[in-house]
Phi, psi and omega in degrees: 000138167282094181269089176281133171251167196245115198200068184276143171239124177283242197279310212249185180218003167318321172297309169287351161267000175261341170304301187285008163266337176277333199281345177312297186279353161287346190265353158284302210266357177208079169300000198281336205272160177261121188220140185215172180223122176242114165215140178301344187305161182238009161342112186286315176287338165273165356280349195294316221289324209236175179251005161279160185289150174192146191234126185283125182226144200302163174270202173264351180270334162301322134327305175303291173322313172281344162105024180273166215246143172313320180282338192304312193305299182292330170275323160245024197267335187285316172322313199290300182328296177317308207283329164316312183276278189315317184263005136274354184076330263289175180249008190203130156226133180238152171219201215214100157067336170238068214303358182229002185086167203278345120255055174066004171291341183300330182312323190286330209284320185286016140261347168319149119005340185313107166300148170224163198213138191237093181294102178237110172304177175282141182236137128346082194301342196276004152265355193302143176288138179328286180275000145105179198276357218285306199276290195300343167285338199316310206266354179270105168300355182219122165194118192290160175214087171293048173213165185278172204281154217028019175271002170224159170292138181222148198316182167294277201324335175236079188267302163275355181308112167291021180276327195275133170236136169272142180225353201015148244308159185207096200288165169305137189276333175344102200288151170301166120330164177251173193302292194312297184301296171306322164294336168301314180264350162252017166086359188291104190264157200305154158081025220231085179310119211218109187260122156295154158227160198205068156202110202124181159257051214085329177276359179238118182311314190296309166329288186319333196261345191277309200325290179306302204285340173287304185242053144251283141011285186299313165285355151264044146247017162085028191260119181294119194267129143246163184205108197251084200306347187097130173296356168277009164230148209254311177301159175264143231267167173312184194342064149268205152234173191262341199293288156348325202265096208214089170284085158238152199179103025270125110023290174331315179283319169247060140303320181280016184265000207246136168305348175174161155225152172264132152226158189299188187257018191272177190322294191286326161316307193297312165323301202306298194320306161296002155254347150274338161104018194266114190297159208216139156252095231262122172256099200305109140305124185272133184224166206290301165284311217265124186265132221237305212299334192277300207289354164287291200300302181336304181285002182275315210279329157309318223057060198225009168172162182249164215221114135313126174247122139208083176291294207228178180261000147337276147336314196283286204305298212294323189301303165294318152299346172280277215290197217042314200263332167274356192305327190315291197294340164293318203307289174324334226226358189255307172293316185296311192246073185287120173293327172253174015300173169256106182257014173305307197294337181293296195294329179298319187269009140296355195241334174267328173284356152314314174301311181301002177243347184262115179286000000 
């Protein structure tokens, strides 16, 4: 069987890392399928990083940068998309939060033949489209909801749908480090307080100024700054160090070397995090669907992180230190209610190889 993923990228790299954690486990649990990837993302370690085919097709800041006109870009970047898809066949396409894709190119595709299987994250409601989700889900036999069940709004239209399977959440596969082995290989000396900072995956400017504002702050308490910028930055990010500096991707396995991390609120950070068990201090970014704010209060009202105020940089720094003076009791309280492991990509490629049995 052919399995295509679908896997557009912004700011971030959240879509493509949770497409490529299910294909990971479709590919533990039935290796004979074929699985490929068409995506605009501009990640720097993908695709070479992974072991799926995968056809790159430039993005829209790639666009920008070269000086094309939003149409020059969609008139050739949708043939491409298109001629792509038609000559994989695939018998499955799953794609991820934008169901016909974010500009609409995906449409002619939603009348193929296609079985399709649709991952749908938590939105905004208050960005959900004026008629709701109906007609654009209308061609998808499937659609994961990668969080544990009632724990998010999901439109009317898919309240009763016997389409929707909850799977909860679904992180990178990547196993941790252990604390002693990851603090050894990033330089980190015993008794030595050490903070990550995360946040996103590059693409966002504002990230770059939290970042700087952040380990300035940190290093007058005398605190070790790391800083891991997202594979969409190429570069060393401003006022870091090269010490500082942690181009790594996935992230994910060496979490347990830090001692706390401040990070944005999105979907896949927060989950790596809360399955490593590490207190987090989550600082809300505004993005075009994913409400940062809603799913940081969640965790406050656990008491499983703490929510950055930043109105002003008063505010921020006062934010790091209430973090700081709490890490014990999130730690605890992390150890109390443990959130991973994470079966979402398991529960996912169960709900899509479903499909490949169905007439």
């Amino acid at each position: 069987m052919r399995i295509l993923f679908y896997a557009s990228n912004g700011l971030g790299v959240g879509h493509l890392t949770r497409l490529l954690s299910v294909a990971h486990a479709l590919a533990r649990t039935e290796p004979s399928h074929e699985i490929a990837f068409i995506t605009n993302s501009e990640a720097g370690p993908f695709p070479d990083e992974t072991p799926f085919y995968a056809i790159r097709i430039p993005g829209r800041s790639r666009a920008r940068s070269g000086k094309l006109t939003p149409k020059s870009y969609f008139q050739s970047s949708r043939p491409l998309i298109l001629q792509a898809i038609a000559s994989f066949d695939p018998h499955i396409l799953v794609t991820d939060t934008f169901p016909e894709g974010p500009e609409r190119e995906l449409l002619p595709v939603m009348e193929w033949p296609i079985r399709k299987a649709f991952l749908f994250r938590e939105q905004d409601p208050k960005r959900w489209p004026s008629d709701g989700y109906a007609k654009a889900l209308r061609p998808y036999q499937r659609i994961l909801v990668p969080h544990e069940e009632g724990s998010v709004l999901l439109p009317n239209a898919l309240g009763e749908d016997p389409r929707v399977r909850w799977v909860g959440p679904i992180v990178y596969p990547s196993p941790f480090h252990t604390r002693e082995y990851a603090r050894e290989r990033l330089g980190i000396a015993p008794g030595e307080t050490a903070i990550l900072l995360s946040f996103g995956g590059g693409g966002d400017p504002q990230a770059s100024r939290r970042a700087q504002d952040s380990a300035v702050f940190l290093r007058k308490k005398g605190i070790s700054v790391f800083h891991a910028p997202g594979p969409l930055s190429r570069d060393l990010p401003p006022g870091i160090t090269a010490r500082e500096w942690l181009p790594l991707w996935p992230m994910k396995p060496w979490l347990r070397a830090f001692d706390g991390v401040i990070a944005a609120g999105g979907y896949n950070t927060v989950h790596e995090i809360l399955e490593a068990g590490v207190p987090a201090l989550f600082v809300p970014f505004e993005r075009a669907l994913d409400s940062q704010d809603r799913r940081i209060d969640r965790l406050v009202k656990d008491g499983t992180g703490c929510k950055a105020q930043v109105s002003d940089a008063e505010s921020f720094e006062r934010s790091i230190d209430t973090f700081l003076a709490s890490r014990r009791e999130i730690r605890n309280m992390l150890l109390r209610q443990p959130s991973g492991p994470f079966h979402g990509a398991e529960k996912a490629c169960e709900g899509i190889l479903e499909l490949g049995h169905q007439r």
